[in-house]
SETIDO-449546 format. One line per 4 residues: number of its first residue (from 1); their letters; for each residue x, y, z of C-alpha. Coordinates in nm, 3 decimals, always signed. Layout:
NUM	a	X Y Z | ...
! end
This chain:
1	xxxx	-0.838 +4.846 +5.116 | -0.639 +4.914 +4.834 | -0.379 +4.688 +4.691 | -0.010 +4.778 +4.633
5	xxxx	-0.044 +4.643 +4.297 | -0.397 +4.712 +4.085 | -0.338 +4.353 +3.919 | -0.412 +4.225 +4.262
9	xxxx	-0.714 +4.444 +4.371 | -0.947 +4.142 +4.284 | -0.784 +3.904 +4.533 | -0.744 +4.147 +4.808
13	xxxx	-1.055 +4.246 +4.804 | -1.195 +3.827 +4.814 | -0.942 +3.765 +5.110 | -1.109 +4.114 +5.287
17	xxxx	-1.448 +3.971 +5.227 | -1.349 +3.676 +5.400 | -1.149 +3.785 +5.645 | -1.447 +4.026 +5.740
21	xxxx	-1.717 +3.739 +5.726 | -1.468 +3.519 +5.987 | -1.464 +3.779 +6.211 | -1.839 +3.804 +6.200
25	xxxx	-1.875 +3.447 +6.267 | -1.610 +3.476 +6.502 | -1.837 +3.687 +6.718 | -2.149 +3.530 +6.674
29	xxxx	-1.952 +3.214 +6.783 | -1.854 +3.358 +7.106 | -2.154 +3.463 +7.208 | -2.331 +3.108 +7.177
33	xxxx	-2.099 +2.968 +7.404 | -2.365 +2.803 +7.571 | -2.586 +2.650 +7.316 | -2.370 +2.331 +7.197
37	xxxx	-2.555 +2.260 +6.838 | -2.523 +2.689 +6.738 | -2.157 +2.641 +6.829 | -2.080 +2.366 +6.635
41	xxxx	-2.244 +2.470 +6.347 | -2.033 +2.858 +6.415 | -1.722 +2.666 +6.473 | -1.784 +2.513 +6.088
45	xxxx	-1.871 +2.788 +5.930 | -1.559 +2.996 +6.070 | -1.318 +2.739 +5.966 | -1.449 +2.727 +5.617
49	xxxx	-1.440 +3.100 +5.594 | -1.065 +3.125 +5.708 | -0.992 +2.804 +5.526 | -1.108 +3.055 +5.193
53	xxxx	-0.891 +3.356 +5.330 | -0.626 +3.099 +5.331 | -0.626 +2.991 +4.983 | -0.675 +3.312 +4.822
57	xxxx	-0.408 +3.496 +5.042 | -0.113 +3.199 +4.904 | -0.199 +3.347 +4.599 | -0.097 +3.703 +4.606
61	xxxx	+0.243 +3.850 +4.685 | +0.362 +3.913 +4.984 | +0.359 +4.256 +5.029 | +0.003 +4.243 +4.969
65	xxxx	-0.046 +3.945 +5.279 | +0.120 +4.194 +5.470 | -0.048 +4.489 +5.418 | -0.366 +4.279 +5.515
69	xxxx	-0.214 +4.146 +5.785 | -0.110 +4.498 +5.932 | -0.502 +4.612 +5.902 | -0.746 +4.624 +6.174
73	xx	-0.942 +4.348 +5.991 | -0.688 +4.112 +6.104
! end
C-alpha cells in the first residue's frame, strides 16, 4: 500500500506488516479452537501483534489510519 504522504511510507508499511501478521494469527487461532494450551499461546501472540499495529498507527496522520482502515487488510 502506498501512503498519501512518502514521509509516512515507513510507518504504513510497519502497521501493514502487522496488521497482516494479526490476521495470520487470527486464523491460526480459530482453527485451534479445541486445543486449550495452542489457543492461549495464539490468543498472546495476536494481542501483541495488534497491540504493535496500535502504537505505530497513533503515530501517523489520519488520513493515512484511514486509508488502512478502508483496505481489505483490515
Amino acid at each position: 500500500m502506498k501512503a498519501i504522504n512518502k514521509v509516512h511510507q515507513s510507518k504504513v508499511n510497519r502497521a501493514i506488516k502487522y496488521l497482516t501478521k494479526y490476521n495470520q494469527l487470527n486464523n491460526l487461532r480459530d482453527l485451534a479452537d479445541g486445543e486449550e494450551k495452542e489457543y492461549k499461546k495464539l490468543d498472546r501472540q495476536c494481542a501483541l501483534a495488534f497491540d504493535k499495529y496500535l502504537e505505530i498507527v497513533m503515530e501517523i496522520p489520519m488520513r493515512e489510519r484511514n486509508q488502512i482502515e478502508k483496505s481489505e487488510l483490515y
